[in-house]
C-alpha positions, 0 to 999 in steps of 0.5 A: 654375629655383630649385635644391632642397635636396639633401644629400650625407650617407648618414646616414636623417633620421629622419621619424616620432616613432613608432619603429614607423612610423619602422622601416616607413619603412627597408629593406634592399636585400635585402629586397625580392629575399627577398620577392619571389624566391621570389613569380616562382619560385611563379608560373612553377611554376604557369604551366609545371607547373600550367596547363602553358603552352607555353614560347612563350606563357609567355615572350611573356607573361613579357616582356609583364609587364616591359614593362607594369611599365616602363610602370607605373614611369613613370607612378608616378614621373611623376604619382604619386611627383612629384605635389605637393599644395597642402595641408600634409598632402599635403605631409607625405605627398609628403616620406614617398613620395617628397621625403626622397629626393630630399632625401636621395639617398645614404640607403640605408635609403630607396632600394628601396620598403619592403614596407609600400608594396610589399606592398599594390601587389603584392596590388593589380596582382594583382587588376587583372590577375585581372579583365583576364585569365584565370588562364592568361596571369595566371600568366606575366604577373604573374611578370614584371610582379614581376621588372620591378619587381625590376630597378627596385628593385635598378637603383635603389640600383645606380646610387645606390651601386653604381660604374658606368662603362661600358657601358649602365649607365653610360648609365641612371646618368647618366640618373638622375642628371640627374632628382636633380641638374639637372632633377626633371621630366625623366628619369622612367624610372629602368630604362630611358629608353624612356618619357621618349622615348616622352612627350617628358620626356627630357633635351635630349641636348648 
C-alpha cells in the first residue's frame, strides 16, 4: 500500500488566496459547542415544557438521535469525507472537505466541522427528520442527533491533541489513530467503533 503524505507540523497550510474564504475554512474548537449548546437546550425545553413529552419517550428518543447521529458520522466519513473524484475540481474539493486533514492531522484550526459546513446540515437533518416524523418525537430526536454530533466533534480534536492513556478512550484514539497513519479505508467510526464492526471496515485486531 503506497503510503500518504502526512505531515507532523501544527502550523494550518493556507488553502485559498481569498481571505474571507480562507477564514471560513479554520475554527476553534470551541465554536461549535457555542453554537450549538444553546440549539439542544432550545429543543429539550421545547420537547418537555412545550409539547410536554413524558421523560420516558423523551429520552428514548433523545437517545435514538445519538444513535442515528452515529450512524450518520459513518456513513460521511466512509462514503462522502473518502470519497475521491477522478476530476481535478473534485479533487480540489475533496482536499477542502476532508484530504488537508488527513494531510495535516495535528492543524487545530482544521479539526471540528467549521459552521459554514455545520450550519447548512444542521438546517438540512432538520427538515429531514421534519418530513419523517411529527413535531412530537422531532423535538427530542434532533436534540440528540445535535448532541451525538457535539461529541463527534469535541471526541475528535480530543483525541488528536488532548493526552489520553487509559480506559475507553484510549481505546477510540488508537482506533482513530490507525485510519490516519496505517490504513485510511478502515477505522471510519471516529466516537465509536460500533459501525466499522457492524460493516466489517475495522481493523484486524493482533
Amino acid at each position: 500500500m503506497p503510503k500518504n503524505y502526512i505531515s507532523n507540523s501544527t502550523d494550518s497550510p493556507r488553502m485559498f488566496r481569498n481571505g474571507f474564504l480562507e477564514s471560513l475554512s479554520k475554527v476553534h474548537f470551541s465554536v461549535p459547542l457555542i453554537i450549538y449548546v444553546p440549539v439542544i437546550l432550545f429543543f429539550c425545553w421545547k420537547a418537555l415544557w412545550q409539547v410536554k413529552m413524558g421523560a420516558g419517550l423523551f429520552i428514548a428518543c433523545y437517545a435514538g438521535g445519538i444513535f442515528l447521529w452515529s450512524l450518520t458520522e459513518y456513513v460521511l466519513h466512509r462514503f462522502i469525507f473518502h470519497y475521491v473524484p477522478k476530476s481535478k475540481w473534485g479533487l480540489k474539493l475533496h482536499f477542502i472537505f476532508h484530504g488537508v486533514h488527513h494531510d495535516y492531522p495535528k492543524d487545530k484550526m482544521r479539526l471540528v466541522m467549521p459552521p459554514s459546513v455545520s450550519i447548512p446540515l444542521a438546517f438540512g437533518f432538520y427538515a429531514l427528520f421534519s418530513a419523517l416524523v411529527s413535531e412530537a418525537y422531532l423535538y427530542a430526536l434532533f436534540p440528540g442527533f445535535v448532541t451525538g454530533y457535539l461529541c463527534y466533534d469535541m471526541i475528535h480534536y480530543a483525541v488528536h491533541h488532548v493526552n489520553i492513556n487509559n480506559g475507553i478512550w484510549l481505546k477510540i484514539k488508537k482506533h482513530h489513530m490507525l485510519h490516519h497513519y496505517s490504513d485510511a479505508s478502515k477505522g471510519y467510526g471516529v466516537s465509536s467503533s460500533f459501525w466499522d464492526k457492524v460493516f466489517r471496515s475495522d481493523f484486524i485486531k493482533k
